[in-house]
C-alpha positions as CSV (number, residue, x, y, z in Angstrom):
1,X,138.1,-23.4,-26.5
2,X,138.9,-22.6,-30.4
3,X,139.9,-25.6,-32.8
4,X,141.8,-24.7,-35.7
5,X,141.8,-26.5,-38.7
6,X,145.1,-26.5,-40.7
7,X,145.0,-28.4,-44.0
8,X,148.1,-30.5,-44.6
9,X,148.6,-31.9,-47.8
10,X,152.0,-33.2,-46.9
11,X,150.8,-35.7,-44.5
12,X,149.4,-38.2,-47.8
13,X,148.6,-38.1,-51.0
14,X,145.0,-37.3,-50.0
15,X,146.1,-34.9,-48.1
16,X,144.8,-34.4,-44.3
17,X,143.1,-31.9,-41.7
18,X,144.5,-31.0,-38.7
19,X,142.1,-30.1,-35.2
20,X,143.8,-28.2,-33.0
21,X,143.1,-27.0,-30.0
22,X,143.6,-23.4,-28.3
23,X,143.2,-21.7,-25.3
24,X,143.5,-18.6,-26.8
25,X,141.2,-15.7,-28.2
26,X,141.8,-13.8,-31.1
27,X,141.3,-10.7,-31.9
28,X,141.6,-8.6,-35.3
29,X,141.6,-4.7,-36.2
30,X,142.6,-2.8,-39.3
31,X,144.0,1.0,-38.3
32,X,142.6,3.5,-37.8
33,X,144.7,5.7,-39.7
34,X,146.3,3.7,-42.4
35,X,143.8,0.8,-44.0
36,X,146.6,-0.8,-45.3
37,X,147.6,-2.3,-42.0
38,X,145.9,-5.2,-40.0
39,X,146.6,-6.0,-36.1
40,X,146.3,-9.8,-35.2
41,X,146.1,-10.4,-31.0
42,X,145.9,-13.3,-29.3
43,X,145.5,-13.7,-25.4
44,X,144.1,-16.5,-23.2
45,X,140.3,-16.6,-23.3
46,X,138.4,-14.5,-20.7
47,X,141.6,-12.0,-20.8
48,X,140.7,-8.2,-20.9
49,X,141.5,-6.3,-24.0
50,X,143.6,-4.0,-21.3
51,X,145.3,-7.0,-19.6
52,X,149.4,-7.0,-20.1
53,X,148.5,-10.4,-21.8
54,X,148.6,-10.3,-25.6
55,X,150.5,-10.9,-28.1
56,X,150.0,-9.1,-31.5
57,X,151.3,-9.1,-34.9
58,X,151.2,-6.4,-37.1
59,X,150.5,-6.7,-40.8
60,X,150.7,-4.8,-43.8
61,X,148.5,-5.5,-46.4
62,X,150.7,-3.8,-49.1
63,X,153.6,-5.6,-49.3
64,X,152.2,-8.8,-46.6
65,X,155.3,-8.1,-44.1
66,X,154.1,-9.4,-40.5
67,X,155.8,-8.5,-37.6
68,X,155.4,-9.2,-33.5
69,X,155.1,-6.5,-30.8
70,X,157.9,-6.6,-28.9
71,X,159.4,-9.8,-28.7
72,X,156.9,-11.7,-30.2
73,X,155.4,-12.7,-26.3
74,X,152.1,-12.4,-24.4
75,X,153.0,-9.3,-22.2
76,X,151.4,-6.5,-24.5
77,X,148.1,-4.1,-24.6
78,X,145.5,-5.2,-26.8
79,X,144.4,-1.7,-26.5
80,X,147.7,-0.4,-27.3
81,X,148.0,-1.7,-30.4
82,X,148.6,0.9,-32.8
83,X,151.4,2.9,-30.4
84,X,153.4,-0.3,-29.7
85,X,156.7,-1.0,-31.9
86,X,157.3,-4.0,-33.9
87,X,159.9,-5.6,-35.0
């Protein structure tokens, strides 16, 4: 299990910390072609990297525009990341 920590100075004046747990791995990859694009996945922990169980965000680092594969749902290719279209 991954906790998350979100800081939250909304919550008071002092601010506050956030745990949060997930059931969820994540993995991260820059291109391989173009360095100015990052590929966030997440999936449920244990799932393979070729599993139909991701769902990834594409980001580009020039201009910090962040877009889903697909519809934005677990149902994509880790492995496929670079070939998928996003939206």
């Amino acid at each position: 299990m991954v906790t998350r920590r979100i800081h939250n100075p909304e919550a008071s004046p002092m601010g506050a910390v956030l745990a949060l747990q997930s059931e969820f791995s994540t993995r991260w990859a820059t291109d391989s072609v173009d360095t100015t694009l990052f590929y966030v996945g997440e999936a449920p922990i244990g799932s393979l990297e070729s599993g139909t169980v991701w769902r990834i965000q594409k980001i580009d680092t020039t201009n910090g525009t962040v877009k889903f594969a697909s519809t934005g749902n677990f149902n994509q290719v880790w492995t496929n990341r670079e070939s998928l279209v996003y939206a």
